[in-house]
C-alpha positions as CSV (number, residue, x, y, z in Angstrom):
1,X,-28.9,19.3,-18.7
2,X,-25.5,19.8,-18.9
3,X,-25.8,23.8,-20.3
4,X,-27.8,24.2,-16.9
5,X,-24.9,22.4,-14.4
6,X,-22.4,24.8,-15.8
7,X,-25.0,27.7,-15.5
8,X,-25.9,27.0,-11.9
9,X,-22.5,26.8,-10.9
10,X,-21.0,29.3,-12.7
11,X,-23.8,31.3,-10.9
12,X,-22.7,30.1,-7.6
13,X,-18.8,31.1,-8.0
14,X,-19.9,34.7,-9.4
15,X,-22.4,34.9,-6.5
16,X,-19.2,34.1,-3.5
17,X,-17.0,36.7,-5.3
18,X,-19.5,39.4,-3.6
19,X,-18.0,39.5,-0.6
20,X,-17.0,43.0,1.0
21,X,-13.5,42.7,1.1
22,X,-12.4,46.0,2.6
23,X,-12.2,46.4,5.9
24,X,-11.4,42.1,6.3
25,X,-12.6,41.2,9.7
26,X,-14.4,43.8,12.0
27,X,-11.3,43.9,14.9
28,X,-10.4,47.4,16.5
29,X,-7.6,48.2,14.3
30,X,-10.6,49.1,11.5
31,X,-12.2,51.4,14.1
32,X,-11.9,55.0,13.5
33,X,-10.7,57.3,16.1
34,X,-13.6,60.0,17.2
35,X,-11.2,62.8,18.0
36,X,-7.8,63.1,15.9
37,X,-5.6,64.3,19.3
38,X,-5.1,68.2,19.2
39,X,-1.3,67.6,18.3
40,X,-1.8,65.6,15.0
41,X,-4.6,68.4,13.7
42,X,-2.2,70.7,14.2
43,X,0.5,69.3,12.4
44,X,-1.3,67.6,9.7
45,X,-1.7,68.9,5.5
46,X,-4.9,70.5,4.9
47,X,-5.6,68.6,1.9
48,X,-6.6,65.9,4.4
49,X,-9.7,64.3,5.8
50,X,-9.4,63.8,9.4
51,X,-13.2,62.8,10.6
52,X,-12.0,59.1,9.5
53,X,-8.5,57.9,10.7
54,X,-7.3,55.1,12.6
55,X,-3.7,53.7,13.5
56,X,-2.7,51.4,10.9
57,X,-1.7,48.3,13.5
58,X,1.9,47.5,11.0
59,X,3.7,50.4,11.6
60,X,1.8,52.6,14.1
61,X,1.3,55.6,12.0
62,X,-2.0,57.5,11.5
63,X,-3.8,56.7,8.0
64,X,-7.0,58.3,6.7
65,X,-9.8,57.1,4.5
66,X,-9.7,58.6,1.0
67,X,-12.5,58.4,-1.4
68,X,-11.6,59.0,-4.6
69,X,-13.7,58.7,-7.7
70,X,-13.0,55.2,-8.6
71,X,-11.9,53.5,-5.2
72,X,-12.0,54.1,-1.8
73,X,-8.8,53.4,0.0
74,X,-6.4,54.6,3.1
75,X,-3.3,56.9,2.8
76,X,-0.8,57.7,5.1
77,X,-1.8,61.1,7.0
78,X,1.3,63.7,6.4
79,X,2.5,66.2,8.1
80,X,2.4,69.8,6.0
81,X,6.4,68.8,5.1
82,X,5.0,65.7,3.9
83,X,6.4,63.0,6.5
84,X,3.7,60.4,7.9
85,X,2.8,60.7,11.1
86,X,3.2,58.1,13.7
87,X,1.9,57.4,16.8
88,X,4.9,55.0,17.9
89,X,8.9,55.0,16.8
90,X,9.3,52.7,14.2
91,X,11.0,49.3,15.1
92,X,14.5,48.5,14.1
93,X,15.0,45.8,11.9
């Protein structure tokens, strides 16, 4: 009786850890922008997907989805010298 306590809630713990972390909550700062504005295409590497990128909301500069062959994660978008590009200044501290 006891093997099957531990069992059902070892189950239980290993069945909450499934959760979809990525992405967190569903607000508008995970939405993608439909059309990267003519500027930033112009100016951006070619290395670089631009049908998914958004604004990340802490520092105001563009980041695009990357999907690599073990994770899936967002990368600053860079300009072909290599500097990110933002949409905003960024704030003095």
């Amino acid at each position: 009786m006891k093997n099957l306590v531990w069992l059902m809630g070892g189950a239980t713990l290993l069945l909450s850890a499934c959760e979809n972390y990525e992405g967190g909550n569903a607000g508008p700062s995970n939405t993608f922008i439909g059309n990267v504005p003519e500027g930033v295409a112009e100016i951006a590497a070619p290395y670089q997907d631009l049908s998914r990128v958004r604004i990340d909301p802490a520092d105001g500069c563009y980041v695009y989805q990357y999907v690599g062959p073990v994770e899936t994660t967002f990368l600053p978008l860079r300009s072909k010298d290599g500097r990110p590009i933002c949409a905003r200044a960024p704030e003095a501290t």
